[in-house]
DSSP file (Angstrom, degrees, kcal/mol; ACC not computed):
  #  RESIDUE AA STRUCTURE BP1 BP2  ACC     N-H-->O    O-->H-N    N-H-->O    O-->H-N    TCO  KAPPA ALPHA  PHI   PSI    X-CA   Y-CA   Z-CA
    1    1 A X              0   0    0      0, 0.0     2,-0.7     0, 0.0     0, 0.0   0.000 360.0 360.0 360.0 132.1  -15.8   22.8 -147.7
    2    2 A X        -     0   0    0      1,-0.0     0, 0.0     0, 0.0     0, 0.0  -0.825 360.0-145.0-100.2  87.1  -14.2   22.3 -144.3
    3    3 A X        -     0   0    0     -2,-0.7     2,-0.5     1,-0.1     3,-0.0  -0.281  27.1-112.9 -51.2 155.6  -16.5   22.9 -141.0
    4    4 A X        -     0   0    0      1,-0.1    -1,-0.1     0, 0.0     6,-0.1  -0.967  26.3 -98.6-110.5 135.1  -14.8   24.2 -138.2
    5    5 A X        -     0   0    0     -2,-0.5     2,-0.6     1,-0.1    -1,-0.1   0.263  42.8-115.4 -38.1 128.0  -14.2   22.6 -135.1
    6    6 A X     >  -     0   0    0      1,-0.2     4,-1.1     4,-0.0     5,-0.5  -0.387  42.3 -97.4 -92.3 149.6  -17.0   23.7 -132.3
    7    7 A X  H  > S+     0   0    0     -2,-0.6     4,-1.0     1,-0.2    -1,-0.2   0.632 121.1  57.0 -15.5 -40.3  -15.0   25.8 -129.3
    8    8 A X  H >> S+     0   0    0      1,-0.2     3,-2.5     2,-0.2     4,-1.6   0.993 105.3  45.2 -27.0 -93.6  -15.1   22.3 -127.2
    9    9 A X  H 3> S+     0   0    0      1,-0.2     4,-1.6     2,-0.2    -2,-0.2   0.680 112.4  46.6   0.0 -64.8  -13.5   20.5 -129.4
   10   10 A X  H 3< S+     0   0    0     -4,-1.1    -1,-0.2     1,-0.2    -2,-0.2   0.765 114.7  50.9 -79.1 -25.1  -10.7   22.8 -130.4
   11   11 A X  H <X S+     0   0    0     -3,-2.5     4,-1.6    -4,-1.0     3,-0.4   0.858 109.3  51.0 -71.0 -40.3  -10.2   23.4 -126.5
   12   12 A X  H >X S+     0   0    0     -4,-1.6     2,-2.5     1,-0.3     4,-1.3   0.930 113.1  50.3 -69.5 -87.6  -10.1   19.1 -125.9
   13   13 A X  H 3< S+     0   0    0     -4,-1.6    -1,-0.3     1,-0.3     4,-0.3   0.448 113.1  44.3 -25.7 -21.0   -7.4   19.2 -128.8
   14   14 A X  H 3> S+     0   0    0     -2,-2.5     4,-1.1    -3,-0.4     3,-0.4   0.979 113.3  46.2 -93.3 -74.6   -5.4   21.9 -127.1
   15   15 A X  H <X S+     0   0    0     -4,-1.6     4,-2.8    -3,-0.5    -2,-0.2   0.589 115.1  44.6 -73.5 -34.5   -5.5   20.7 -123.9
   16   16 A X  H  X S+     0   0    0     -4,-1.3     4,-1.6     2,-0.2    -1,-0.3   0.783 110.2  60.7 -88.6 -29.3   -4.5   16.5 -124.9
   17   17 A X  H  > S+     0   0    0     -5,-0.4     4,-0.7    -3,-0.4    -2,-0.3   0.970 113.3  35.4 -65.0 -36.9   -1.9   18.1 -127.2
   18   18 A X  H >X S+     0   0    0     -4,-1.1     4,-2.2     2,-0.2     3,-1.4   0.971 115.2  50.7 -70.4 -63.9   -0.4   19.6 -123.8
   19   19 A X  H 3X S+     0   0    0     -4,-2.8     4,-2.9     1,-0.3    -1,-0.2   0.916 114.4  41.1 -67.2 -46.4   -1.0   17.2 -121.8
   20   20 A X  H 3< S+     0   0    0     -4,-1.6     4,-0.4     2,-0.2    -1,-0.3   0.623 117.3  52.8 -67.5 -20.9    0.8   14.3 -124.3
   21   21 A X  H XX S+     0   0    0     -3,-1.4     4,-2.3    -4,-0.7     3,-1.0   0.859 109.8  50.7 -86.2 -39.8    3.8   17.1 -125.1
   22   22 A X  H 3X S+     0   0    0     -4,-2.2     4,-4.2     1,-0.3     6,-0.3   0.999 115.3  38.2 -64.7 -67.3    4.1   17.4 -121.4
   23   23 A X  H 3<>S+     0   0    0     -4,-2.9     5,-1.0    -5,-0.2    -1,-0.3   0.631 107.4  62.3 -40.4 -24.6    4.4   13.7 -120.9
   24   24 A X  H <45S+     0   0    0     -3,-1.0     3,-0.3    -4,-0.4    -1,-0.2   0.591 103.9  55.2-104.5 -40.8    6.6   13.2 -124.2
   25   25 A X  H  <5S+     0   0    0     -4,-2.3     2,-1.2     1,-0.2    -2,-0.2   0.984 108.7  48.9 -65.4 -37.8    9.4   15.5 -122.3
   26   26 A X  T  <5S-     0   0    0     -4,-4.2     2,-0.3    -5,-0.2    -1,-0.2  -0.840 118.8 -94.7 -91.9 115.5    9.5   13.4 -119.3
   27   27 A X  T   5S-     0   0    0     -2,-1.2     2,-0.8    -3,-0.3    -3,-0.2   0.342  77.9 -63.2 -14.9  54.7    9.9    9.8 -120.3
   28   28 A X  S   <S+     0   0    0     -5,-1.0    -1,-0.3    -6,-0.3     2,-0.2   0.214 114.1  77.9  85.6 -42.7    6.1    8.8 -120.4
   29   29 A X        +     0   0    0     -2,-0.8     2,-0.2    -3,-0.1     0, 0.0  -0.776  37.6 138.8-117.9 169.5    5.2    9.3 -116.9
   30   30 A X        -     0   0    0     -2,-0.2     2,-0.5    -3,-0.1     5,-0.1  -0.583  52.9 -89.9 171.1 124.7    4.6   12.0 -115.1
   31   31 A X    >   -     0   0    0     -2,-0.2     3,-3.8     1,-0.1     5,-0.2  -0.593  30.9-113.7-109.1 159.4    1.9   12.4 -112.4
   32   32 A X  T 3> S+     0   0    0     -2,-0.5     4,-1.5     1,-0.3     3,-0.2   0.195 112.9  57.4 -54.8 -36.8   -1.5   13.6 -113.0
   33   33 A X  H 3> S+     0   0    0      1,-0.2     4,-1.8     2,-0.2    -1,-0.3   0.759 111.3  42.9 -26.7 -48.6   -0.8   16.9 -110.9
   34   34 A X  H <> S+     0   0    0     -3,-3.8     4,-0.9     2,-0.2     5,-0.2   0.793 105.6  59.2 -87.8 -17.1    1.9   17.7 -112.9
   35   35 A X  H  4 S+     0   0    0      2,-0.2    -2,-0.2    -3,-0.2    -1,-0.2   0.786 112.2  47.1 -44.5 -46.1    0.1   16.9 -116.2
   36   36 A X  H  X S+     0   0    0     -4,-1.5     4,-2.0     1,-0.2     3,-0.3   0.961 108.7  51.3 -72.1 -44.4   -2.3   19.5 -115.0
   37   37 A X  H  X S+     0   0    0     -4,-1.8     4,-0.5     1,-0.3    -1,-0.2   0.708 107.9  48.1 -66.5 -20.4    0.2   22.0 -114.1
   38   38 A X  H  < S+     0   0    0     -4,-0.9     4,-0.4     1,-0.2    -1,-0.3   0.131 112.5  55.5-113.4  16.6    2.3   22.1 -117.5
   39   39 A X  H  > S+     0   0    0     -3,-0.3     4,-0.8    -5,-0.2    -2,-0.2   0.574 106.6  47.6-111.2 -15.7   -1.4   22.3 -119.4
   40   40 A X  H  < S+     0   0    0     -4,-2.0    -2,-0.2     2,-0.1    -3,-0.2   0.785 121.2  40.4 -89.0 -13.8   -2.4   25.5 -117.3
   41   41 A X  T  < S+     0   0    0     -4,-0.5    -3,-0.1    -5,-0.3    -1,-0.1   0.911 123.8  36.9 -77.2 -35.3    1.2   26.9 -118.3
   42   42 A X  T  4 S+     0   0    0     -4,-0.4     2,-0.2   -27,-0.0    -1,-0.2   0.488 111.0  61.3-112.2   3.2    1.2   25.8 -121.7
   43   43 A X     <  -     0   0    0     -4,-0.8     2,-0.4    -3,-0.1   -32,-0.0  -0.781  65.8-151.4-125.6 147.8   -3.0   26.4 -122.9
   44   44 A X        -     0   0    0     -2,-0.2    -3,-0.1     0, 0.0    -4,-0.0  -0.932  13.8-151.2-134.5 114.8   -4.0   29.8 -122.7
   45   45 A X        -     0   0    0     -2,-0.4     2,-0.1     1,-0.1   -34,-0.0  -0.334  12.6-150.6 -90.2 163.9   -8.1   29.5 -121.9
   46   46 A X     >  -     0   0    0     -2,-0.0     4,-2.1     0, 0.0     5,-0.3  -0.374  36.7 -79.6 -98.3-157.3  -10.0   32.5 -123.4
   47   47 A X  H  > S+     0   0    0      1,-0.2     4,-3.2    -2,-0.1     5,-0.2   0.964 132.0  51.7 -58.4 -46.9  -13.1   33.8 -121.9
   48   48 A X  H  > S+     0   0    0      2,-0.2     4,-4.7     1,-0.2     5,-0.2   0.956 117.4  40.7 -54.1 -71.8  -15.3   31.4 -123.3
   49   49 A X  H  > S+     0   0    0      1,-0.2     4,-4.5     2,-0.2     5,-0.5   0.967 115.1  53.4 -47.8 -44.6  -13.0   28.4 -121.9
   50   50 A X  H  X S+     0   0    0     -4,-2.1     4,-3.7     1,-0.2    -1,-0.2   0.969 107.0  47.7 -54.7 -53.5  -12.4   30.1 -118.7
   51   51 A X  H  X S+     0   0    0     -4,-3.2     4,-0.8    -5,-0.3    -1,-0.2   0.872 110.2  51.4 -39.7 -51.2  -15.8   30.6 -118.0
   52   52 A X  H  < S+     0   0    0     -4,-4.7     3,-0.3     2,-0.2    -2,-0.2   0.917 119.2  41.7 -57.8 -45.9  -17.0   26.7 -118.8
   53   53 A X  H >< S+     0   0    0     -4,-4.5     3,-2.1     1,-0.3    -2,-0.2   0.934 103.2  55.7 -91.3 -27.4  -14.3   25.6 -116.6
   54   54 A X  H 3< S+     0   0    0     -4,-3.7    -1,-0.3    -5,-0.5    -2,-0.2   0.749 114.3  52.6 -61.7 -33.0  -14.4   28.1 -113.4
   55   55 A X  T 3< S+     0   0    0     -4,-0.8     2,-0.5    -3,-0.3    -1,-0.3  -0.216  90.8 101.0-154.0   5.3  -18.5   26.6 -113.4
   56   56 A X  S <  S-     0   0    0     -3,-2.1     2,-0.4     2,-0.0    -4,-0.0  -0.964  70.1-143.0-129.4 125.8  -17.3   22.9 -113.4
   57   57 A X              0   0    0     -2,-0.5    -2,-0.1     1,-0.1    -3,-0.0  -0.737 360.0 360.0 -69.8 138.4  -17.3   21.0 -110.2
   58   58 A X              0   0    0     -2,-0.4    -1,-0.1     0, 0.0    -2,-0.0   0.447 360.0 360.0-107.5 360.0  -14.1   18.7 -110.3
C-alpha cells in the first residue's frame, strides 16, 4: 500500500520541478527572480498553498 505525499511535500515537488524545467530551457542559469517568476506562471497554488504562503515572511 502506497501513502500519499502530505500537501507540503507535493507542493515542494511541484514547485523544484518548475523551478529545474525553467532552468533546463535556459542553459542552466537563470536568475533567481526569474526562477521565481516562471514557477508562479507555471504552479498553480490552491487554497491550502496560497494561504501557507501569503502568511510567510520572505
Amino acid at each position: 500500500m502506497t501513502k500519499q505525499l502530505a500537501p507540503s511535500r507535493l507542493l515542494a515537488a511541484k514547485v523544484v520541478y518548475a523551478a529545474l524545467k525553467a532552468l533546463k530551457a535556459n542553459g542552466g542559469e537563470l536568475p533567481s527572480r526569474e526562477v521565481a517568476s516562471a514557477v508562479e506562471k507555471s504552479v498553480t497554488l490552491d487554497d491550502w498553498a496560497k494561504e501557507r504562503y501569503e502568511n510567510r515572511i520572505l
